[in-house]
PAVODREN-799955 format. One record per residue (C-alpha): residue in one letter; x negated, y negated, z negated; residue number from 0. Coordinates in nm, 4 decimals, padded with zeros to 6 digits, always signed. Layout:
@aa=A px=X py=Y pz=Z i=NUM
...
This chain:
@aa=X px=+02.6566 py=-04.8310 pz=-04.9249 i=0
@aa=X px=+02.4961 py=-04.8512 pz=-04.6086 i=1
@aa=X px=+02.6993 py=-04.5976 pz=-04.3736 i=2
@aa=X px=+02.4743 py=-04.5206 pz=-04.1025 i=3
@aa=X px=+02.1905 py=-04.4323 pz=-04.3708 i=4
@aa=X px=+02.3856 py=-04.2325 pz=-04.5787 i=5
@aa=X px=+02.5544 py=-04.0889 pz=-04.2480 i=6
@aa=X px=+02.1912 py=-03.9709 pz=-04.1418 i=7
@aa=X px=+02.0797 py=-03.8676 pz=-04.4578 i=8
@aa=X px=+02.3829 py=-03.6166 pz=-04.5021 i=9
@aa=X px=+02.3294 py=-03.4850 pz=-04.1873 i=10
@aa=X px=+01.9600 py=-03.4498 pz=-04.2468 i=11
@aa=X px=+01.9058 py=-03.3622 pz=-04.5582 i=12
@aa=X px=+02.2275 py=-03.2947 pz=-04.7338 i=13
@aa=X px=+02.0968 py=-03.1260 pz=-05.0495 i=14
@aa=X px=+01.9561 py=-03.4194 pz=-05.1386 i=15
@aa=X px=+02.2409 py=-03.6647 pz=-05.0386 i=16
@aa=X px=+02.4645 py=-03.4723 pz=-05.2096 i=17
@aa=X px=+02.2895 py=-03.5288 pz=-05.5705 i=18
@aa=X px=+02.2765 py=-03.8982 pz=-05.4801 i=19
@aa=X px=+02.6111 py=-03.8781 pz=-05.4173 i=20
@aa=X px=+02.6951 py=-03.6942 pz=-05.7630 i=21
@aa=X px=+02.5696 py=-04.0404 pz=-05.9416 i=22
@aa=X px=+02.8067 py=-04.2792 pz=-05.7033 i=23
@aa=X px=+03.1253 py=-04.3648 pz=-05.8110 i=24
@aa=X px=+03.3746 py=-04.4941 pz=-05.5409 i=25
@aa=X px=+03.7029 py=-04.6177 pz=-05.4983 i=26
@aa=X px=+03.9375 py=-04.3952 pz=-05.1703 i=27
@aa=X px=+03.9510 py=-04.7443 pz=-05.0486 i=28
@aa=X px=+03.4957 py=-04.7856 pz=-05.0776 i=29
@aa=X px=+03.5318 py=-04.4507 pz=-04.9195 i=30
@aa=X px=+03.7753 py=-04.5425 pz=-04.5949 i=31
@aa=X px=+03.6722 py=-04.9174 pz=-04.5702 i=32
@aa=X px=+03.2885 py=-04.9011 pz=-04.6378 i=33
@aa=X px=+03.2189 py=-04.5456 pz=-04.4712 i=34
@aa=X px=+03.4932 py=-04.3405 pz=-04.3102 i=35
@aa=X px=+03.6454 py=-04.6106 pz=-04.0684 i=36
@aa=X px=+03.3242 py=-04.6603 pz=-03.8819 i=37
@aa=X px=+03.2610 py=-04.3082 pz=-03.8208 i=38
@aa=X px=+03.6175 py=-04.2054 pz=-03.7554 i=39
@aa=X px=+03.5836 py=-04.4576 pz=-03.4535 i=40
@aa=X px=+03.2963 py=-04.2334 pz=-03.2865 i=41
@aa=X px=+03.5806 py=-03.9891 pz=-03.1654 i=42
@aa=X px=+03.8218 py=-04.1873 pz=-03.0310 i=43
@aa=X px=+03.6012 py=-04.4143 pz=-02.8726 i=44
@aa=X px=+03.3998 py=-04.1932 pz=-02.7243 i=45
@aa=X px=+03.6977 py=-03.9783 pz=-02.6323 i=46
@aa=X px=+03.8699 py=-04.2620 pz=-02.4852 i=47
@aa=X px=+03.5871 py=-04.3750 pz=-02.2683 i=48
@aa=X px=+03.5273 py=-04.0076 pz=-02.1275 i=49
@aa=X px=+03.8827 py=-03.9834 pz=-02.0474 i=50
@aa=X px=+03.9363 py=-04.2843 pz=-01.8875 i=51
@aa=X px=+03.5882 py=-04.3225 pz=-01.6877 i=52
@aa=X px=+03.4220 py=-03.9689 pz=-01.6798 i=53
@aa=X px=+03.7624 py=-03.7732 pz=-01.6672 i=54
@aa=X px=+03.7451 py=-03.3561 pz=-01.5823 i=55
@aa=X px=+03.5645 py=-03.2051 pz=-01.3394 i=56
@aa=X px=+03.8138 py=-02.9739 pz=-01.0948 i=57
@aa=X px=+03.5120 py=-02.8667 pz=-00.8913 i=58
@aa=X px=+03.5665 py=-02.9313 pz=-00.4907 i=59
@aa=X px=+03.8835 py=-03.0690 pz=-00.5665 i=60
@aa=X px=+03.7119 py=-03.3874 pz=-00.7445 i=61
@aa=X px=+03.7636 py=-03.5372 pz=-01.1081 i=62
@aa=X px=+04.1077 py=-03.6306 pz=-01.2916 i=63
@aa=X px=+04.0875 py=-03.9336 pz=-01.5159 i=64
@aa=X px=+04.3847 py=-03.9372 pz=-01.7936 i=65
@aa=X px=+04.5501 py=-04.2896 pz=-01.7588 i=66
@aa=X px=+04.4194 py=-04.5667 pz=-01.9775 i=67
@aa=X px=+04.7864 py=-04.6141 pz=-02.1654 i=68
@aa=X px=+04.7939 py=-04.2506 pz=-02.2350 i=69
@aa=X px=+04.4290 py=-04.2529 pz=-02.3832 i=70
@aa=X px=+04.4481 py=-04.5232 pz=-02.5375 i=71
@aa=X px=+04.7744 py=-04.3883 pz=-02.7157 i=72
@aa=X px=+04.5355 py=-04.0428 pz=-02.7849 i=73
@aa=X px=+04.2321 py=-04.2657 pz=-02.8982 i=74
@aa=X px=+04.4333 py=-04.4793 pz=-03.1669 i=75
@aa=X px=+04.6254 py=-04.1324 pz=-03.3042 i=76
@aa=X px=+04.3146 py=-03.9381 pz=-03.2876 i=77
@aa=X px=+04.1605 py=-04.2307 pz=-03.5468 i=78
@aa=X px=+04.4303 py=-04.2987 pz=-03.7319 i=79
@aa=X px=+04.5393 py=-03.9337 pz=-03.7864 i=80
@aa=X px=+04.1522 py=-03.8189 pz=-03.9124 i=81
@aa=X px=+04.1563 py=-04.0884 pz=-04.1675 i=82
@aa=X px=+04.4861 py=-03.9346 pz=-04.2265 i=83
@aa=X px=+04.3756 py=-03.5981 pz=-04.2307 i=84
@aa=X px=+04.0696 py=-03.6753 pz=-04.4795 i=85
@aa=X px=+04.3203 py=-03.7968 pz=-04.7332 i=86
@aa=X px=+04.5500 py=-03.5510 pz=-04.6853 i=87
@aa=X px=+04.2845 py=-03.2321 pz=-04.6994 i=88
@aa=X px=+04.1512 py=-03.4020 pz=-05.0268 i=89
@aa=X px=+04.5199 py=-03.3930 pz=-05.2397 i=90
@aa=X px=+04.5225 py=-03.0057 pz=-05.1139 i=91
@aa=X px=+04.2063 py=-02.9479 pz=-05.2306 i=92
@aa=X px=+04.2895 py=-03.1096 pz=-05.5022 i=93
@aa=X px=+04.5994 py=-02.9587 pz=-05.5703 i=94
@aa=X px=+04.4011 py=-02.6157 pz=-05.5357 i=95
@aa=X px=+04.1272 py=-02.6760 pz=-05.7849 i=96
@aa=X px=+04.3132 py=-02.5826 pz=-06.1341 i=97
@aa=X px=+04.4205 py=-02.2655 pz=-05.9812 i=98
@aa=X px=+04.0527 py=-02.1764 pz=-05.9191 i=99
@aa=X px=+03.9247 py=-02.2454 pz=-06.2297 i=100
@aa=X px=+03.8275 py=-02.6069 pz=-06.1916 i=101
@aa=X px=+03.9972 py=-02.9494 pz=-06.2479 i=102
@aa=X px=+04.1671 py=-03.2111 pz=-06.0347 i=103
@aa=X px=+03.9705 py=-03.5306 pz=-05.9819 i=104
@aa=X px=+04.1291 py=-03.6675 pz=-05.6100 i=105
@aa=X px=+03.8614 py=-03.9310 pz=-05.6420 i=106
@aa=X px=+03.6253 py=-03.6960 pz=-05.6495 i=107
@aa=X px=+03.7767 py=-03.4391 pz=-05.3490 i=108
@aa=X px=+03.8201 py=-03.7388 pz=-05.1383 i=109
@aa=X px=+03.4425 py=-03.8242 pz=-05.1761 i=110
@aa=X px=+03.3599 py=-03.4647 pz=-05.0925 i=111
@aa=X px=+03.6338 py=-03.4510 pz=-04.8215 i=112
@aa=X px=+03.4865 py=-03.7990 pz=-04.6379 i=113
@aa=X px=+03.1209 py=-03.7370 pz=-04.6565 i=114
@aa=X px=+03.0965 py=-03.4186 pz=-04.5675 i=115
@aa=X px=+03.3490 py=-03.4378 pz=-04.2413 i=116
@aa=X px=+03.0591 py=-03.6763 pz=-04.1035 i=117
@aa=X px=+02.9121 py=-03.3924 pz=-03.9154 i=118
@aa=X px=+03.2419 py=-03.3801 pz=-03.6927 i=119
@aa=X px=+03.2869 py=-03.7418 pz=-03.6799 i=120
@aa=X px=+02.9533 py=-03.7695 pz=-03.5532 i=121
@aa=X px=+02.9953 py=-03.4958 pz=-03.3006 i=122
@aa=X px=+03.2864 py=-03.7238 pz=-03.1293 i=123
@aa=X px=+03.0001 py=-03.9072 pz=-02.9402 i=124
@aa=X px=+03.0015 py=-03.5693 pz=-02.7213 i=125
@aa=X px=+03.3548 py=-03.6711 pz=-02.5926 i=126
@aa=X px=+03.2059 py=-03.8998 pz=-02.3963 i=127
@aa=X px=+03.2022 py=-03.6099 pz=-02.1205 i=128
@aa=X px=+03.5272 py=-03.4310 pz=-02.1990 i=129
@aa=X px=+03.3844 py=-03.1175 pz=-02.0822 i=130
@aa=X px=+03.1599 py=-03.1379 pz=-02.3667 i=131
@aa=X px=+03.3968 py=-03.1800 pz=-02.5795 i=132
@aa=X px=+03.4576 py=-02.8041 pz=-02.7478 i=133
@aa=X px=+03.0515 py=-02.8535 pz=-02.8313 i=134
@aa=X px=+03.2078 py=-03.0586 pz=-03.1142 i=135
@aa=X px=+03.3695 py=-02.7977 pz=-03.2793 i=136
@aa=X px=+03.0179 py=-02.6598 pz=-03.3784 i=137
@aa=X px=+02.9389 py=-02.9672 pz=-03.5764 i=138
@aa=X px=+03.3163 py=-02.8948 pz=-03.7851 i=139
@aa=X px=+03.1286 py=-02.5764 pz=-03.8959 i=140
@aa=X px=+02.8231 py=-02.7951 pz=-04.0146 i=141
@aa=X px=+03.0879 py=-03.0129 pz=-04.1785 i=142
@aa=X px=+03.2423 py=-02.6716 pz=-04.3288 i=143
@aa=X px=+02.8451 py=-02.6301 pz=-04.4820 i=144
@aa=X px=+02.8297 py=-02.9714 pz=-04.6149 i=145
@aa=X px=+03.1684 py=-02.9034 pz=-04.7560 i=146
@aa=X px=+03.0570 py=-02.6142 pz=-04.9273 i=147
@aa=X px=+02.7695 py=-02.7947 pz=-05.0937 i=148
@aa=X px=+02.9959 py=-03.1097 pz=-05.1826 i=149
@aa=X px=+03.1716 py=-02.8684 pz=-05.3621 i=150
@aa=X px=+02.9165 py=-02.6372 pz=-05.5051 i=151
@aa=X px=+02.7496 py=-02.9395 pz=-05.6902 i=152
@aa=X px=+03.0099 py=-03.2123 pz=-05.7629 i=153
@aa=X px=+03.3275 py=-03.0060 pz=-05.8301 i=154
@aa=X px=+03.3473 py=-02.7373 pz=-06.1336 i=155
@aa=X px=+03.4838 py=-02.4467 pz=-05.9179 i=156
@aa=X px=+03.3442 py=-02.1126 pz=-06.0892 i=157
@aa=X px=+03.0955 py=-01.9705 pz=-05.8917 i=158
@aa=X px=+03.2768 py=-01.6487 pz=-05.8876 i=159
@aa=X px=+03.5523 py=-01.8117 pz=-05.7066 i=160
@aa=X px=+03.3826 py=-02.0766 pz=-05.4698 i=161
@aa=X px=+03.3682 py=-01.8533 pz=-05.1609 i=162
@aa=X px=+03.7659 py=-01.8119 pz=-05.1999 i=163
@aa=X px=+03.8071 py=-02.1377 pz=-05.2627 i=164
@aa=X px=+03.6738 py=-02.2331 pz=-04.9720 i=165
@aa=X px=+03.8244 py=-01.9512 pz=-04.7278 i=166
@aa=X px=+04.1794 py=-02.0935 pz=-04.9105 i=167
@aa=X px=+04.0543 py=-02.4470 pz=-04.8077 i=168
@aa=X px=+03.9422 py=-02.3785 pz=-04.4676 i=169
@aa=X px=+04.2851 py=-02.2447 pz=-04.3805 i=170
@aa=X px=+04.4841 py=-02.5741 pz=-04.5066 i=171
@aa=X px=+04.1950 py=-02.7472 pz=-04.3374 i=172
@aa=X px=+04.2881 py=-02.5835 pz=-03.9656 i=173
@aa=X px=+04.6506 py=-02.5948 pz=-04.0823 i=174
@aa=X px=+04.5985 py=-03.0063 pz=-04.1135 i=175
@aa=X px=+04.3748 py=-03.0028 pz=-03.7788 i=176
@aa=X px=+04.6465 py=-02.7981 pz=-03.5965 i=177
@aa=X px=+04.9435 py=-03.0410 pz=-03.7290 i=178
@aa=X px=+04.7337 py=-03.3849 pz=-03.5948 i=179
@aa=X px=+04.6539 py=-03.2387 pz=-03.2969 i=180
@aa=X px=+04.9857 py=-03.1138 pz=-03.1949 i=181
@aa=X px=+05.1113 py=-03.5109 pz=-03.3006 i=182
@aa=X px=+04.8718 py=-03.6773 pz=-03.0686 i=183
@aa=X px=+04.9150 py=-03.4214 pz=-02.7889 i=184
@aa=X px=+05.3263 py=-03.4770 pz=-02.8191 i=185
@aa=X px=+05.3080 py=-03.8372 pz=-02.8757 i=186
@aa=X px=+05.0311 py=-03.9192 pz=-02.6280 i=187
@aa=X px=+05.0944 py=-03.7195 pz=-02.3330 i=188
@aa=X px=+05.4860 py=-03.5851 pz=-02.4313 i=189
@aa=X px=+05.4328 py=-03.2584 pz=-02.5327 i=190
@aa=X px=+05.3750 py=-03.1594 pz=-02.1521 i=191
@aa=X px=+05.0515 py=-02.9583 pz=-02.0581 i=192
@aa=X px=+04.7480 py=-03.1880 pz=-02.1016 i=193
@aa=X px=+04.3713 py=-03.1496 pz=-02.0960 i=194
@aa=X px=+04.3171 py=-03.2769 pz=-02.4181 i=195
């Protein structure tokens, strides 16, 4: 697989990719080592370069930069924890399926769960300027469409109870985002008030 194609083609024409996709078997570790490790990078690198050199803007009082241990520390959890994250929102969704009417492939949520968080992953090259930053979140709700269509044609939810579903797996998703957050904000700056 040849990630920055199929990055670009999910992004650009997802309907499509997505019926590719329902003909490619992969391993989680195809998934993480051929696709989701490259673009997991875009965040933290991106972050970490904005923090250190671009820092925030505190108008006529003049920029603060976060120090380069710090970011670093927020750069390697940020990475580590999304790969985390992806994993871990694919066994709930999994977890949920039966109860919706469909069945529980991990395999299958995991591929759904990876490709279709591109969107956000992509969307880290706007920490570059920290105050750009929040702009991100409107890619997660582009990665909250291409969710919906992962699911919609690989997964056997009823159609009756896809929108629930999802609403259900939104919430564990911002329940998982909260939790990784709140890790790499303790861990990387104490648990003390910090601009990230």
């Amino acid at each position: 697989m040849n990630w920055i194609d199929r990055a670009k083609n999910i992004l650009l024409k997802p309907a499509e990719e997505w019926e590719k996709i329902k003909g490619e078997t992969y391993t989680p570790a195809d998934l993480f080592t051929k696709y989701a490790i490259f673009l997991a990078a875009i965040p933290a690198v991106f972050g970490f370069i904005g923090n250190v050199v671009v820092g925030y803007s505190l108008g006529v009082l003049g920029r603060i930069r976060v120090p380069i241990g710090n970011a670093l520390v927020w750069a390697v959890l940020t990475y580590v924890l999304s790969l985390a994250g992806a994993y871990l929102f694919a066994f709930v969704l999994d977890a949920l399926a039966p109860s919706f009417g469909g069945t529980k492939d991990l395999n299958a949520y995991l591929k759904i769960v990876i490709f279709s968080t591109t969107a956000s992953w992509v969307a880290g090259v706007l920490y570059i300027i920290p105050s750009l930053a929040t702009l991100a979140i409107l890619a997660g709700f582009y990665s909250i469409y291409l969710l919906y269509l992962g699911i919609k044609l690989l997964r056997d939810i009823p159609a009756d109870k896809l929108i629930v579903f999802l609403v259900v797996s939104f919430v564990a998703l911002a329940i998982i985002n909260f939790l990784i957050y709140t890790i790499v904000r303790a861990v990387a700056f104490g648990g003390g008030a910090s601009l990230l």
